[in-house]
N, C-alpha and C positions, 0 to 999 in steps of 0.2 A: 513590622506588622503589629497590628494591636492585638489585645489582649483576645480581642473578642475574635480572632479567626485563630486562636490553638490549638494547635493538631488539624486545624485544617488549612487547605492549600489554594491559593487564589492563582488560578490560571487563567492570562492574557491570549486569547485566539485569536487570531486574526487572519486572513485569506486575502488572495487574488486582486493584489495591491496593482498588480499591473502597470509598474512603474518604467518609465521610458517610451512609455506609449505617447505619441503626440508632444517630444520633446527633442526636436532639433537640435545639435550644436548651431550648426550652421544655415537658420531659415531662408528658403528663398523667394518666399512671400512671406512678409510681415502682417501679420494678425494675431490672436490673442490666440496662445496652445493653452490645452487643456494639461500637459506634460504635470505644469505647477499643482493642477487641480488633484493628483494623482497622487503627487508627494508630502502635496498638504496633510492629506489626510491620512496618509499613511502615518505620517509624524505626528499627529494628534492620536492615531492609534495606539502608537507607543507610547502617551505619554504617561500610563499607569505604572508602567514597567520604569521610566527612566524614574517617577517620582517615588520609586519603592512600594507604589501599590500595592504590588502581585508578588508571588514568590516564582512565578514559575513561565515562560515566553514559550506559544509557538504559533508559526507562521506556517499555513498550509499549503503551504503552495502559489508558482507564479507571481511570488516575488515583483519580475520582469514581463516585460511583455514580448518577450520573443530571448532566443539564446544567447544574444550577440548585441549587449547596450552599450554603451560610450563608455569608457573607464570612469570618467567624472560622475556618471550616474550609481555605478556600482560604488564608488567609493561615498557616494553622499548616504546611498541605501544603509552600506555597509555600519557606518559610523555611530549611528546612535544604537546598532546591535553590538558592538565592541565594548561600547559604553554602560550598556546593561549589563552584558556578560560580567564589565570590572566590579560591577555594585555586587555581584555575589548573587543574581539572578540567570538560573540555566535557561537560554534560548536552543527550543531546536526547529532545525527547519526543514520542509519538505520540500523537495525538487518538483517541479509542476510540468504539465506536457508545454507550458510558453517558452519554458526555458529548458526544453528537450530532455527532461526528464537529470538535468547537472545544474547546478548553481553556481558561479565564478567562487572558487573558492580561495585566491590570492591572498584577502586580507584576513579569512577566517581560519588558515591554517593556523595559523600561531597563536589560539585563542581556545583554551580547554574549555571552557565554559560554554563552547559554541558547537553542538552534534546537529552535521548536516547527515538525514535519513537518503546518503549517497547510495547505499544498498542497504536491502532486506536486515535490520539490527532492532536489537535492546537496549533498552538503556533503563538502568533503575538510579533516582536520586532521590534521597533521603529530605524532607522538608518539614520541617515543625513537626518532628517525631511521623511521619506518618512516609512512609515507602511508595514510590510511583515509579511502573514499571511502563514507560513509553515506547510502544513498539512501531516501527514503521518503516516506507521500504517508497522509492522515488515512483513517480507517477510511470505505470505503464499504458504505454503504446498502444501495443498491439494485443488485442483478446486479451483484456483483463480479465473479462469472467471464466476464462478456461486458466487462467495465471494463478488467480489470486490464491488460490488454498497454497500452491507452493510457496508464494511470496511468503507467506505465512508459517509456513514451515520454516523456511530457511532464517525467519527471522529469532527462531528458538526461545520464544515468547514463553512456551511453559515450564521450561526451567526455570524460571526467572522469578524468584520468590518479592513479595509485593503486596502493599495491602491493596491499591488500585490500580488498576491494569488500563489502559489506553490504547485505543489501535489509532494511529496517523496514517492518513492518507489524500490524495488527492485524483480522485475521482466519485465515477456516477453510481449511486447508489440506487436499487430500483424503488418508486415511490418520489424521488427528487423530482419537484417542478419547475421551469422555468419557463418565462417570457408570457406578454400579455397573453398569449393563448392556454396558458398554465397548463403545459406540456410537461404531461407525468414521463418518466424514465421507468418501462416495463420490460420493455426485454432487447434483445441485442449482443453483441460481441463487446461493448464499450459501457456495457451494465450490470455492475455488482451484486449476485443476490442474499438477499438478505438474510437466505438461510444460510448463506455458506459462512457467517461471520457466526464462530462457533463461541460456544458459553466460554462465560471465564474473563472475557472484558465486561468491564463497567460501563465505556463507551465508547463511539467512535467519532475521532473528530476529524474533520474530510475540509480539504478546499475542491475548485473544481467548478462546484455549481454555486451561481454568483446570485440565487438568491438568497436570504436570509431564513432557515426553515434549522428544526427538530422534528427527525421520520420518528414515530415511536410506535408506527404499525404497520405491518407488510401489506402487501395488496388485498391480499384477503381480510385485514382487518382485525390481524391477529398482532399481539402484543413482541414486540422486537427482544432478543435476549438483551441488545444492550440499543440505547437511542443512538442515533447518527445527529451529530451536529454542524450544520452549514453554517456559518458566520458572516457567507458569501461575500463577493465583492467590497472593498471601502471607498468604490467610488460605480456610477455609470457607465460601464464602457459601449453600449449599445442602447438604440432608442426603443430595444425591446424589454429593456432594464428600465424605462421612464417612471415608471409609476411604485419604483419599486424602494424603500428607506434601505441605506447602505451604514456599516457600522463595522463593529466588530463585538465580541462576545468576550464574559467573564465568568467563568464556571468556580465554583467553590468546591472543595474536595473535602470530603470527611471518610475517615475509618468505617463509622458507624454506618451501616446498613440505610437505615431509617432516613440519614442525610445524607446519602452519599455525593448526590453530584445535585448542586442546582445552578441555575443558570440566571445570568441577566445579560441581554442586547442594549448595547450602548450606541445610539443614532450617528451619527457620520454630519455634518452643511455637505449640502448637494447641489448644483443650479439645476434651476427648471430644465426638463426636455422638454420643447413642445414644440407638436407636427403641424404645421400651418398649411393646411388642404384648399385650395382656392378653384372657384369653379368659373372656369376663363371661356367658357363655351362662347361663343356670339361678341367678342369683346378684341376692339381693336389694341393696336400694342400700346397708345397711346394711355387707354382705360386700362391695360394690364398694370403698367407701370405706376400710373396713380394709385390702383388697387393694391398691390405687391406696398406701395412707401405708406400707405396708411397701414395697412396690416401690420406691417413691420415697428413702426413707430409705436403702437398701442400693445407691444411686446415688453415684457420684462428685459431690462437691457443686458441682466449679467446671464440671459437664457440662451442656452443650447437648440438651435432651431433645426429644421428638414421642413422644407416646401414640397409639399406635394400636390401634385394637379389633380383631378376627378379623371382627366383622360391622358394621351399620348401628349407630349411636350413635343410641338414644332420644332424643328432645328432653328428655324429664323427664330423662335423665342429664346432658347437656350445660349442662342448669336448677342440677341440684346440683351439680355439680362444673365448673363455671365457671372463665376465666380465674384470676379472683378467687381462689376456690379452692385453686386449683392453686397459686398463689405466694404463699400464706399454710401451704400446708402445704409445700413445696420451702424449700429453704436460700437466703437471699437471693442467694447468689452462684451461682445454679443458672438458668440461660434453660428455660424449663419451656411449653410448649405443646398444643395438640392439634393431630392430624393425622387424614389419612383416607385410606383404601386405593384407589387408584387403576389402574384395570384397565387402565392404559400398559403395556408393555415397555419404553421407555425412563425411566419412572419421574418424575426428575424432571430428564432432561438437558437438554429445552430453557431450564431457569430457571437453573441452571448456568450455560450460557452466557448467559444476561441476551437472549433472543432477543426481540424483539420480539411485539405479536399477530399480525400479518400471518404471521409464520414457523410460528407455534407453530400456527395454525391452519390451513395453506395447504400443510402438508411432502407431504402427495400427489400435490396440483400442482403443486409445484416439480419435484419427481423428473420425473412426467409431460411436461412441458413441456423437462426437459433431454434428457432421450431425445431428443426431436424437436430439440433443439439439437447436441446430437451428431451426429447422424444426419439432418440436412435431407433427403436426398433422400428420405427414408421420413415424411415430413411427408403 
């Protein structure tokens, strides 16, 4: 580190790398995965950290895109965090609800440098004179907002002497937005309130929700005891993420009050998503077809596409213009798909965040059931 960051602490954030998603061993359709797009830029994430950038690694969460990735995947993951760890750089990582709240810990056991927040714990590491006490506890489940004050407990955070205090985590924080519908997070069983994150952190840094945002006021518009930092997503994994820059985050740490935490977002390369809406009303398959191979051509070629029609998709079109189809007329390095108009307002926020079925089909009674949690005596 240079001179110029003394006594203070450059920490590498990064979140919801969602790595193994869209990445076969064994494809059985040949086309262009997006798996590579995922790991790319996970590895350009980290490249602060392997180049001695930073003093300090952590990954929020989600990792993986689900509990269960190929070995080869976890060991490619794994590798350049082993590598940090040996430069004399602490990684720590959060378990995410994609990878059921455990992270494959095989290659990480034997690797001191490496604090996976497997359960509710402290950790304090010492960095260019200045103490950082890292508290954190793996993604919960079920009813985080009735959890959380004991996660917090048990994690024994106020013993813990330190000049800066850190809560880790990966979940919803209330005020997080996501997807084109900019779907605020207010209340619910699967959202954290803001009052319950008690004084005495400096901040909180969360994966979970994969847009890129800093809450620094509660709903009411009152000032947060500490900010919550999303870093969101390092790549798009849903077309409800289209519009949105993917990266990761670099927070500076100081002792002094005055500068204690600031922050800078570092952009992510993305390809284009874009929805290609065609209005086939009156038009035989013949003028479909020609329509569909000019649209398609006049397409950015390394773009992420979804077809969507103005109305119901005939089965005979769906017959003709198939998969198959579609990526024999598209440029090989083109992700080309169909889609369908779906009569949500939220569109497609809950897949964004990777929510579960229980969530995605239960959001009425969560709400309902919080209310009466807020408010017991009106139970």
């Amino acid at each position: 580190m240079t001179q110029a960051f003394h006594n203070a602490v450059r920490l590498l954030f990064l979140a919801d790398t969602h790595l193994g998603l869209d990445a076969p061993l064994r494809p059985r359709v040949q086309r262009r995965r997006r798996g590579a797009d995922f790991m790319a830029n996970y590895l350009k994430a980290l490249t602060p950290a392997l180049q001695q950038e930073v003093d300090l690694l952590l990954h929020g969460g989600d990792m993986f895109f689900r509990s269960r990735v190929p070995p080869a995947i976890v060991a490619q993951a794994f590798e350049p965090l082993l590598h940090i760890a040996d430069l004399g750089i602490p990684v720590f990582l959060v378990p995410g609800n994609h990878e059921r709240s455990n992270i494959p810990r095989s290659l990480l056991e034997t690797h001191s440098g490496i604090i996976v927040f497997d359960r509710p714990l402290t950790r304090v590491v010492t960095l260019n004179g200045c103490k950082i006490a890292l508290t954190g506890f793996p993604h919960v489940r079920r009813n985080p907002r009735l959890q959380f004050k004991d996660q917090l407990v048990r994690t024994g955070w106020q013993s813990a002497a330190a000049d800066i205090r850190l809560l880790c985590m990966h979940q919803a924080v209330e005020g997080a937005q996501v997807g084109v519908q900019h779907f605020t997070f207010r209340s619910g069983e699967e959202v954290i309130r803001s009052v319950d994150i008690p004084p005495g952190f400096d901040a909180v840094l969360s994966g979970h929700i994969h847009r890129h945002q800093v809450i620094t006021k509660d709903l009411a518009g009152r000032t947060l005891r500490a900010p919550v930092f999303y870093p969101g997503s390092t790549e798009r994994t849903s077309f409800a993420e289209r519009d949105e820059e993917k990266g990761y985050s670099i927070l500076t740490l100081a002792r002094e009050p005055e500068r204690r935490i600031t922050h800078r977002f570092i952009t992510l390369p993305t390809r284009p998503m874009i929805d290609l809406v065609l209005d086939i009303r009156g038009l035989s398959i013949a003028e479909v077809r020609e329509r569909l191979i000019r649209r398609i051509a006049s397409l950015d070629e390394n773009a992420i596409v979804r077809i969507r029609m103005e109305e119901e998709i005939a089965p005979a079109l769906l017959h003709e213009f198939n998969d198959r189809w579609l990526r024999s007329t598209a440029p090989p390095t083109m992700n080309i798909s169909w889609g369908f108009h779906r009569r949500r307002t939220d569109e497609d926020m809950t897949q964004t965040q990777g929510r579960n079925d229980r969530y995605r089909l239960n959001t009425a009674k969560r709400i309902r059931d919080t209310r009466h949690l807020d408010n017991p005596a009106g139970r």
